[in-house]
C-alpha positions as CSV (number, residue, x, y, z in Angstrom):
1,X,-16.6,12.4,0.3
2,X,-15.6,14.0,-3.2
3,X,-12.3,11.8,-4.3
4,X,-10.4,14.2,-5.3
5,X,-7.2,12.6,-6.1
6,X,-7.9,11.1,-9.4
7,X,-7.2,15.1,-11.2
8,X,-4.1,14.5,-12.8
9,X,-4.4,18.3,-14.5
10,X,-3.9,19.6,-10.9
11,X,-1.9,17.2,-9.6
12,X,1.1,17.9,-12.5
13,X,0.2,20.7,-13.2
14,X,3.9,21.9,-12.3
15,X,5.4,19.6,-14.4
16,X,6.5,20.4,-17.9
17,X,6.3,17.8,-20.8
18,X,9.9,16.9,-19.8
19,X,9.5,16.7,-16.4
20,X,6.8,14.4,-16.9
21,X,8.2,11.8,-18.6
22,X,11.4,12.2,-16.4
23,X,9.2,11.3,-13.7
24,X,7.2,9.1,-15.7
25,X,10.8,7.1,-16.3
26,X,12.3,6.9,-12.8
27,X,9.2,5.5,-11.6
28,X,9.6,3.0,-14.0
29,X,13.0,2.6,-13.3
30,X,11.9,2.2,-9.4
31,X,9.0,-0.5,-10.4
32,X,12.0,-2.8,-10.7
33,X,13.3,-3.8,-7.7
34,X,16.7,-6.0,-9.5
35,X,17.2,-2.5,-10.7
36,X,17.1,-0.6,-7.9
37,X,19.1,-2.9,-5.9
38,X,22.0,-3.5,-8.5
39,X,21.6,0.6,-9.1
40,X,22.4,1.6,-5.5
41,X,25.3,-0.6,-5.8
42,X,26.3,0.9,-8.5
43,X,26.0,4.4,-7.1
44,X,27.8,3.3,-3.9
45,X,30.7,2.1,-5.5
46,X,30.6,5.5,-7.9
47,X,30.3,8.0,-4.8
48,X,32.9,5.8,-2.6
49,X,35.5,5.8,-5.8
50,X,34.8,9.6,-6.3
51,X,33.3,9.0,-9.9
52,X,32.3,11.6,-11.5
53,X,28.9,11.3,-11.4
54,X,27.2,13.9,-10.0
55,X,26.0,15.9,-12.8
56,X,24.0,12.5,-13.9
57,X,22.2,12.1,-10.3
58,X,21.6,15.8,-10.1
59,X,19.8,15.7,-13.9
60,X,17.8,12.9,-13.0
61,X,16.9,11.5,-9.8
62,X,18.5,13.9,-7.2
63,X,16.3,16.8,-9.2
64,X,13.2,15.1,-8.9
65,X,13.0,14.1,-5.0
66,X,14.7,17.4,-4.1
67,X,15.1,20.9,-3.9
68,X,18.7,22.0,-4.2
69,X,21.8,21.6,-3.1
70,X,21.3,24.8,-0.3
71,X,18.5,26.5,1.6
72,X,18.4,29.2,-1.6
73,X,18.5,26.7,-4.5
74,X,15.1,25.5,-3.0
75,X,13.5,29.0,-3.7
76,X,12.4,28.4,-7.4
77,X,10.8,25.3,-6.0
78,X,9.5,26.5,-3.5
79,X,7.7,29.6,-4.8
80,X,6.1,27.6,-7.8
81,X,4.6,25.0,-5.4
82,X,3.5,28.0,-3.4
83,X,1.6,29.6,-6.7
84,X,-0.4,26.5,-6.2
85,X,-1.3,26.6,-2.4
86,X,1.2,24.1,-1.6
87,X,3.9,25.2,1.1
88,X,7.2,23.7,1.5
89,X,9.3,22.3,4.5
90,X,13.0,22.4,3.8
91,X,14.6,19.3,5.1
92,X,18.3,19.2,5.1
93,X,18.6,15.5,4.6
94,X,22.3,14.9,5.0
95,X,22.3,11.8,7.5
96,X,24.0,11.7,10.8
97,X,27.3,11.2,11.9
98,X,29.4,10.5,14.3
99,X,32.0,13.4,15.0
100,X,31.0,17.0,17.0
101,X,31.8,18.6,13.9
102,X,29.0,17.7,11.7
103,X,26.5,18.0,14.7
104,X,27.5,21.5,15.5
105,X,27.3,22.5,11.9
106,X,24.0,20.8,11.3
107,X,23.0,23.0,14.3
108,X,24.1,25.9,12.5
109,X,22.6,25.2,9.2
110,X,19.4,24.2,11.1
111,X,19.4,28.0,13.1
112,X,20.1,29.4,9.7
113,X,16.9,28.0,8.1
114,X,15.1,29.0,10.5
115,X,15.7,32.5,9.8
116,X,15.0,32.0,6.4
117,X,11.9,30.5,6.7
118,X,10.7,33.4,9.3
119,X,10.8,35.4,6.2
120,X,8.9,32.7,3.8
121,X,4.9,32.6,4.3
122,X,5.8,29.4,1.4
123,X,7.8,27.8,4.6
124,X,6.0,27.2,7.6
125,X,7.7,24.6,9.4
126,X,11.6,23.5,9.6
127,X,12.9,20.2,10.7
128,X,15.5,18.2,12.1
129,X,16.5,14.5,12.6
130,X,17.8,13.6,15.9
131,X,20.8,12.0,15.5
132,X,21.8,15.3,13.3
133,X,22.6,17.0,16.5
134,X,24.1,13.6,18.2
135,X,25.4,9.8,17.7
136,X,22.5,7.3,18.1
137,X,24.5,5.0,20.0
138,X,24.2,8.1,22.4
139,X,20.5,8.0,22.6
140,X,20.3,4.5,22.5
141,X,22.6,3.8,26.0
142,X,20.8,6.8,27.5
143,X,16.8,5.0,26.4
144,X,18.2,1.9,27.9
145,X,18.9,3.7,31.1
146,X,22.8,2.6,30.8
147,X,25.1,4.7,33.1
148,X,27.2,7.5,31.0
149,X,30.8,8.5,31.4
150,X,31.8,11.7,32.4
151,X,32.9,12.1,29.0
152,X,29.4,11.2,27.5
153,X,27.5,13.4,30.1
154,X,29.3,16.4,28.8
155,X,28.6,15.4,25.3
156,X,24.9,14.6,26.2
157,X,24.7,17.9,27.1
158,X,25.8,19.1,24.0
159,X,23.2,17.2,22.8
160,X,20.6,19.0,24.8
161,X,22.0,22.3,24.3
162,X,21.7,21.9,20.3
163,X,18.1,21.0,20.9
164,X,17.5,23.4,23.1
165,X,19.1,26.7,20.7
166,X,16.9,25.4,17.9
167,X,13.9,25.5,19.7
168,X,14.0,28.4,21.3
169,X,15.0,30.1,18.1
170,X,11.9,28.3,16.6
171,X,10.0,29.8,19.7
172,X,11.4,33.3,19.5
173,X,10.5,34.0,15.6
174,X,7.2,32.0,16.3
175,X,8.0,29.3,13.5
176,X,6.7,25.7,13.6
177,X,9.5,22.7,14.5
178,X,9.2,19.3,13.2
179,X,11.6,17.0,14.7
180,X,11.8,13.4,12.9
181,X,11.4,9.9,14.3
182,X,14.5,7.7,14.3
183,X,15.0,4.0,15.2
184,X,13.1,2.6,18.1
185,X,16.7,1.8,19.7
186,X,17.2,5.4,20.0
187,X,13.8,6.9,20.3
188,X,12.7,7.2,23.8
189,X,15.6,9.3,24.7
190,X,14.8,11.8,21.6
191,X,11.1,11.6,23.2
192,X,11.6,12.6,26.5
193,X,14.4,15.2,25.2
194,X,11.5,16.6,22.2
195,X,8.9,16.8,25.6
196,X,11.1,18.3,27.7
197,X,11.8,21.3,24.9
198,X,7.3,20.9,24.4
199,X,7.0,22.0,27.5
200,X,9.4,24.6,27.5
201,X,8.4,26.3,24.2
202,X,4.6,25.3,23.7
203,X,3.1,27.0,26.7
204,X,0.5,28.9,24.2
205,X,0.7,27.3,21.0
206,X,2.9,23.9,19.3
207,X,5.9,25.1,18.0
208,X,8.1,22.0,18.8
209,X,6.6,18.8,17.2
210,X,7.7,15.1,17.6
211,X,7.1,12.4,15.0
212,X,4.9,9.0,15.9
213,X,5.3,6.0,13.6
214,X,2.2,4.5,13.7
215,X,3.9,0.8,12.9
216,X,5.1,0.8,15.9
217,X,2.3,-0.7,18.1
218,X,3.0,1.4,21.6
219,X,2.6,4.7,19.6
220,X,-1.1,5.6,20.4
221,X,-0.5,5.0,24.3
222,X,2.4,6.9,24.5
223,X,0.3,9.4,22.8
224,X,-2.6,9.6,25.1
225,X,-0.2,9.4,28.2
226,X,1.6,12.7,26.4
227,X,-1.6,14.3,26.1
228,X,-2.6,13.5,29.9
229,X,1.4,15.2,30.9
230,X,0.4,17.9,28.4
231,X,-3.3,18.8,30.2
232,X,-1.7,17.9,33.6
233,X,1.8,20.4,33.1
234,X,-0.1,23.1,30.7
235,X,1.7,22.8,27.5
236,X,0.5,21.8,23.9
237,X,1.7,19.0,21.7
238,X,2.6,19.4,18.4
239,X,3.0,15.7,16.1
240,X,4.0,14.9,12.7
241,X,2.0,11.1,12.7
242,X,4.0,9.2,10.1
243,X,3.6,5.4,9.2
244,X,7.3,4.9,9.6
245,X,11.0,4.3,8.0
246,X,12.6,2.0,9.3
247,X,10.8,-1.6,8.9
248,X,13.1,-3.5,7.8
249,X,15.8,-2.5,9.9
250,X,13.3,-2.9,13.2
251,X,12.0,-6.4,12.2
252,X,15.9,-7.5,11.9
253,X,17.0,-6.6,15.0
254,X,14.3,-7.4,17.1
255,X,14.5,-11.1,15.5
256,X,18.7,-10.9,16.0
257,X,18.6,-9.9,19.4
258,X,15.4,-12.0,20.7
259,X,13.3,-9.1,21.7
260,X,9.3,-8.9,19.9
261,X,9.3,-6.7,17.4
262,X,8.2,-3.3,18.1
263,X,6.5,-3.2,14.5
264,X,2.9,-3.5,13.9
265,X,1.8,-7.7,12.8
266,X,0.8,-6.1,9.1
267,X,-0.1,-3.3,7.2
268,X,-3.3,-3.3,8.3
269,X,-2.9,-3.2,11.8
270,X,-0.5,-0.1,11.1
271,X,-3.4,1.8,8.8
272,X,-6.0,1.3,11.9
273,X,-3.2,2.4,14.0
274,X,-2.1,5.8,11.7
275,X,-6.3,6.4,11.8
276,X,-6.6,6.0,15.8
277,X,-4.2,8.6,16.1
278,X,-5.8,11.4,14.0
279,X,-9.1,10.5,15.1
280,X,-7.8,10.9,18.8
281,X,-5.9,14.1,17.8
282,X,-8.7,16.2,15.9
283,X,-10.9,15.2,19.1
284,X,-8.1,17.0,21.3
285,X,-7.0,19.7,19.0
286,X,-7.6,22.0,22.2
287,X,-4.2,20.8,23.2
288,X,-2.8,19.0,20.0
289,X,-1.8,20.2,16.5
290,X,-1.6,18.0,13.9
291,X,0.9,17.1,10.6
292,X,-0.4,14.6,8.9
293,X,2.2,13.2,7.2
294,X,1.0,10.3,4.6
295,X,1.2,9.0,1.0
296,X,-2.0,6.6,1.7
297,X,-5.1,8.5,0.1
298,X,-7.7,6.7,2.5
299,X,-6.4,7.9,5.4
300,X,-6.4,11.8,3.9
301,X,-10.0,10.9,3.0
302,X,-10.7,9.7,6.4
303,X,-9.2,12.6,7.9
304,X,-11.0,15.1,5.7
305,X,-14.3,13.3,6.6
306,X,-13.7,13.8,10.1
307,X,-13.1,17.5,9.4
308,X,-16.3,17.7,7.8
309,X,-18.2,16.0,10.4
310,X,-16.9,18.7,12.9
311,X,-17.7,21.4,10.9
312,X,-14.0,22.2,10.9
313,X,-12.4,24.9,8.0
314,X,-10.7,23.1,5.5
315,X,-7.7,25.5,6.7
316,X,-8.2,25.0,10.5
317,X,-4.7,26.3,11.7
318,X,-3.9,22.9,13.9
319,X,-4.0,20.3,11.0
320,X,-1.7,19.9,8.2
321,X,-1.1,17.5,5.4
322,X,2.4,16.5,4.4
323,X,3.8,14.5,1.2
324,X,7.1,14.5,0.0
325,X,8.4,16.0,-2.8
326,X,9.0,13.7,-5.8
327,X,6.1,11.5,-4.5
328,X,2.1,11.5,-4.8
329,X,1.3,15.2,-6.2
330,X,-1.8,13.8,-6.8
331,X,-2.4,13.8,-3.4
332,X,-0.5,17.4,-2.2
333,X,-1.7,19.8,-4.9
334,X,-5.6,18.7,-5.0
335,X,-5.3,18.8,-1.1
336,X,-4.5,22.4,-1.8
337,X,-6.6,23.2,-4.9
338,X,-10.0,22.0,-2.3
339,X,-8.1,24.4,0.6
340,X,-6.6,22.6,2.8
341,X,-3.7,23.4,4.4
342,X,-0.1,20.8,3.1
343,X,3.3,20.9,2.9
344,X,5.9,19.2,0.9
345,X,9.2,17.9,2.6
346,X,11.9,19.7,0.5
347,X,15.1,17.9,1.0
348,X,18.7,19.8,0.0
349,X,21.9,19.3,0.6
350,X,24.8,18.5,-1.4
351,X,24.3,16.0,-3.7
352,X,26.6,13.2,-2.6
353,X,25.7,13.7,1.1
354,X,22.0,13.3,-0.1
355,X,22.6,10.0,-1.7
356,X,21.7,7.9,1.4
357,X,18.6,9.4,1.6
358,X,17.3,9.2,-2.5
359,X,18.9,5.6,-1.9
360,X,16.2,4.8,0.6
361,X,13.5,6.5,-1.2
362,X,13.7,4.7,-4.3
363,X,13.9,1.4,-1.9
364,X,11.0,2.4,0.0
365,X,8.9,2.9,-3.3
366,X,10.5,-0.4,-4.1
367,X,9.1,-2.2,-1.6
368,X,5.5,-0.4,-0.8
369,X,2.9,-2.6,-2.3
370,X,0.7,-0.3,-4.8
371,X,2.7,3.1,-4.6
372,X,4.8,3.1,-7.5
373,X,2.0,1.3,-10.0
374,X,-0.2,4.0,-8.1
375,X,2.4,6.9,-9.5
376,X,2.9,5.3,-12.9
377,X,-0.8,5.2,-14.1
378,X,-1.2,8.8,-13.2
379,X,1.5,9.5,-14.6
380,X,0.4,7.7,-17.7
381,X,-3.2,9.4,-17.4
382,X,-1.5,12.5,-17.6
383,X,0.7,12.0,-20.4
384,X,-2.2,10.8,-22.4
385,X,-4.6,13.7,-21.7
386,X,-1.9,16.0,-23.0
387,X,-1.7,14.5,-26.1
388,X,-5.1,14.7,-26.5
């Protein structure tokens, strides 16, 4: 297999001078873990006192890892990558809450984008985050099987209803639904809900996809017991296979609350776990489409290799690649310079909403063993070929 992710001309080739070394800094910046920790303090306190700050974040890192702060200040983004093959996946990454308000207009901004993207061959997917449309201590009491109140049964069914208006609408204007994965806590109530709107809406093709992290150990079963319902009940599956978020936070709880950890023994075990699962996926791609969503260049080699060996197009309709924006280029725009289909997640929203969400990017590039130093020397690479 060609390895193809070493061209740092395509990769940035986007980027201006500027944008380079911007990039080429915050990386730096996000090599230093002291740093990173003392600067979302910082930024913290700065939001939480109503600082004037958010002409700083929006020139530097807010710029860099999204899109905009709306659905149309995405479009100059959006349309460049597009020049270059890559598509775009706008993610309105305000975090949840805990009032109907914000629920109900996360619903609406969620509908909205989806008539946006109908008209936007750059867009093919939207998404959502479960606990946009409802409280996770919601899904949580209802995964753990826990009786509701009358009240919660009505606000359940809110829940259900907001799912259910999104993907239909997604279903009506034949556009592609990704729906994240949350906390394991939460998770098997968003499952059964995300199935449940699969087998309404996916009767000829995935439109409605659910998200697998692949640390989690139980993720391949529960995806070949989905794709048994799916054959059984006549519907296709749609799934965004991720490596997961939410470590940390898993490995804590479990270990506070006495149960085993739901999280894989080490990276290892989770990188043959990601590969199981798109190896069993392109052998069913009869019934399951596929959105590879990975910064790990081994496992896009090893998923390209197992295209080839099929004889599959490059562009096959029913698998995808996905990066974020801000984060391995080198990976998204030679994808799409050898023809293969990938998006970028384009998050937007106003900037001090955002901030939870650059917060835990910059920690997760923080704490993934070889992904920054892997950013900075291409980075480097590139800054030295220009000057040549």
């Amino acid at each position: 297999m060609n390895r193809i992710f070493e061209n740092t001309a395509t990769a940035f080739s986007l980027k201006t001078d500027s944008e380079l070394e911007r990039a080429y800094f915050l990386f730096k910046m996000i090599a230093n873990e002291p740093l990173v920790k003392m600067g979302t303090l910082m930024t913290n306190f700065a939001i939480k006192a109503r600082l004037p700050v958010e002409g700083l974040i929006r020139a530097t890192v807010f710029d860099h890892f999204c899109g905009g702060v709306n659905e149309r200040d995405c479009l100059p983004v959006v349309d460049r990558m597009w020049e270059k093959g890559v598509c775009s996946v706008l993610d309105y990454s305000v975090e949840g809450k805990d009032e109907e308000d914000p629920f109900d207009n996360a619903t609406d901004i969620i509908l909205k984008i989806l008539d946006f993207v109908k008209e936007k061959d750059a867009i093919p997917f939207a998404v959502f985050k479960p606990t946009g449309f409802g409280r996770l201590a919601l899904y949580q009491k209802i995964g753990e099987g826990k009786k509701l109140s009358e009240k919660e049964q009505v606000e359940w069914q809110r829940v259900v209803a907001r799912f259910d208006r999104v993907c239909k609408k997604a279903h009506d204007l034949d556009v592609s639904l990704l729906i994240d994965g949350e906390e394991s806590w939460m998770q098997d109530a968003a499952d059964n809900l995300v199935e449940d709107m699969m087998q309404k809406y996916n009767t000829k093709k995935a439109i409605v996809f659910n998200t697998l992290q692949m640390y989690r150990w139980d993720r391949l079963p529960y995806l070949k017991k989905l794709h048994e319902r799916a054959v059984n009940n006549g519907f296709k599956i749609g799934i965004k296979v991720v490596r997961g978020a939410y470590m940390e936070k898993e490995n804590e709880r479990a270990k506070a609350l006495g149960y085993p950890t739901p999280i894989c023994k080490s990276k290892a075990a989770t990188d043959i776990n990601f590969d199981a699962a798109v190896a069993y996926m392109i052998e069913h791609l009869d019934v399951i489409s596929l959105f590879s969503g990975t910064h790990n260049e081994e496992s896009c080699y090893k998923l390209m290799e197992l295209m080839d060996q099929k004889g599959m197009e490059k562009n096959n309709a029913n698998i995808w690649f996905g990066q974020l924006y801000g984060m391995s280029d080198h990976i998204s725009f030679n994808l799409a310079a050898n023809g293969y289909n990938v998006a970028k997640y384009l998050p937007f929203g106003p900037v001090r909403d955002v901030m939870p969400y650059l917060i835990r990017r910059a920690e997760e590039n923080t704490s993934v063993a070889g992904q920054t130093s892997r950013e900075l020397g291409l980075l480097k690479e590139e800054r030295i070929r220009r000057k040549m």
